[in-house]
C-alpha positions as CSV (number, residue, x, y, z in Angstrom):
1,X,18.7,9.2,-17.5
2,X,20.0,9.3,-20.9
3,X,18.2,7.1,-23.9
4,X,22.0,5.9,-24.8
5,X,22.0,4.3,-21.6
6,X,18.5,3.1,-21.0
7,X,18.7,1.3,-24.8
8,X,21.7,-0.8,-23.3
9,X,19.9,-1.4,-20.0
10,X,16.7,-2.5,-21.7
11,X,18.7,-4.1,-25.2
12,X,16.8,-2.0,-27.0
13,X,18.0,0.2,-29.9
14,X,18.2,3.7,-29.5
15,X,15.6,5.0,-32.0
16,X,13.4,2.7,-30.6
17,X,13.8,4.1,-27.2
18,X,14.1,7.6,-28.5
19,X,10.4,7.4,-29.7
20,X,9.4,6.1,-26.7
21,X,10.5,8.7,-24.7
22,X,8.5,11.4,-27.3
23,X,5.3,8.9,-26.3
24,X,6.3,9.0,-22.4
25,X,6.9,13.2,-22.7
26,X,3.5,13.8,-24.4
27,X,1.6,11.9,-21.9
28,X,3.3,14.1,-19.3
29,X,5.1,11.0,-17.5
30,X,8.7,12.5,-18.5
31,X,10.2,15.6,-18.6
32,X,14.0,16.0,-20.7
33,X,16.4,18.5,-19.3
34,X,18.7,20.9,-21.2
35,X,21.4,17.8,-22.3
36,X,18.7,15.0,-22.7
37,X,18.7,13.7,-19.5
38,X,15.0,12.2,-18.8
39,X,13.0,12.2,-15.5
40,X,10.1,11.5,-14.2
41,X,7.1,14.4,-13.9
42,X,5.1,14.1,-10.8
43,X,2.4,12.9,-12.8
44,X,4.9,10.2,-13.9
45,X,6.0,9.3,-10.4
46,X,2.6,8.5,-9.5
47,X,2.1,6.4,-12.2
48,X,4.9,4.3,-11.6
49,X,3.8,4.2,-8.1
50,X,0.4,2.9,-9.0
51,X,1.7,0.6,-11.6
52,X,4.0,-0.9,-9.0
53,X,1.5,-1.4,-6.7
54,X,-0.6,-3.1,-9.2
55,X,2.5,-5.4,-9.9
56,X,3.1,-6.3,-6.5
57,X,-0.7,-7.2,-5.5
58,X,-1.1,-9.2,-8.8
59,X,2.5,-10.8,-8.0
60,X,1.4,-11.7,-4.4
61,X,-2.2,-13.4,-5.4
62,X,-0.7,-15.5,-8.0
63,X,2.2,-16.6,-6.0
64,X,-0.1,-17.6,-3.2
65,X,-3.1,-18.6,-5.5
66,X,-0.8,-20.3,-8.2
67,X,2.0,-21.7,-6.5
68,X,3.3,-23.7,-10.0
69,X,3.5,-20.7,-12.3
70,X,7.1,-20.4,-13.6
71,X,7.1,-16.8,-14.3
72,X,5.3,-14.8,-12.0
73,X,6.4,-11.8,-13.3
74,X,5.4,-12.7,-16.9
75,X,2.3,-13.3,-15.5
76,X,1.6,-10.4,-13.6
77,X,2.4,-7.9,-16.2
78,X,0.6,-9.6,-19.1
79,X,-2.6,-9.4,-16.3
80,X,-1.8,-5.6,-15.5
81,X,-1.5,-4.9,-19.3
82,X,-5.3,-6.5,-19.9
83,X,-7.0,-5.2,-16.8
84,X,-8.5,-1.2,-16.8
85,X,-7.3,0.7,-13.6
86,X,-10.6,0.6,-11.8
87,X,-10.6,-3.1,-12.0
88,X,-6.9,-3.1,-10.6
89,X,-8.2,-0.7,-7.9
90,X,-10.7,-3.1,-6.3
91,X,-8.5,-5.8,-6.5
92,X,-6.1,-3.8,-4.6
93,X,-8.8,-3.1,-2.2
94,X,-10.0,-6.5,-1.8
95,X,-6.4,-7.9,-1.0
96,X,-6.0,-5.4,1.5
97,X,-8.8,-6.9,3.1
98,X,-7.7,-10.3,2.7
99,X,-4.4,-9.6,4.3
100,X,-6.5,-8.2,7.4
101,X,-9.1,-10.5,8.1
């Protein structure tokens, strides 16, 4: 995907995103083919796989924990953002439990 068009998805300026993608490329989550065209390393596919797990624990506890919170998603990323992997890890681990028992 082209930074042209991920500015407009996102309503972000181009420069903006453009430096963005130099962070994303040298911490190996993005690779840029011959005409700009960004995609994701495996090392970046993972990541985003992790990180949307992560999302979509957090997202199920609050919903079910915190039934009155008006933006779950808001809520859930600002938690992801604070919390170091490992500690995201077990609380993946211990929902998987509580989904089984």
């Amino acid at each position: 995907m082209r930074c042209t068009r991920i500015a407009n998805m996102l309503n972000l300026s181009k420069p903006s995103v453009h430096s963005m993608m130099n962070v994303f490329t040298e911490m190996g989550l993005i690779s840029r083919g011959a005409a700009g065209v960004a995609f994701f390393t495996e090392h970046g596919r993972e990541t985003a796989a992790r990180i949307e797990r992560y999302y979509n624990v957090v997202s199920r506890i609050l919903c079910r924990d915190f039934p009155g919170i008006s933006d779950i998603k808001g809520a859930s990323c600002a938690l992801i953002s604070g919390m170091e992997n490992d500690s995201l890890d077990n609380l993946c681990r211990k929902e998987s439990q509580h989904l089984i028992n």
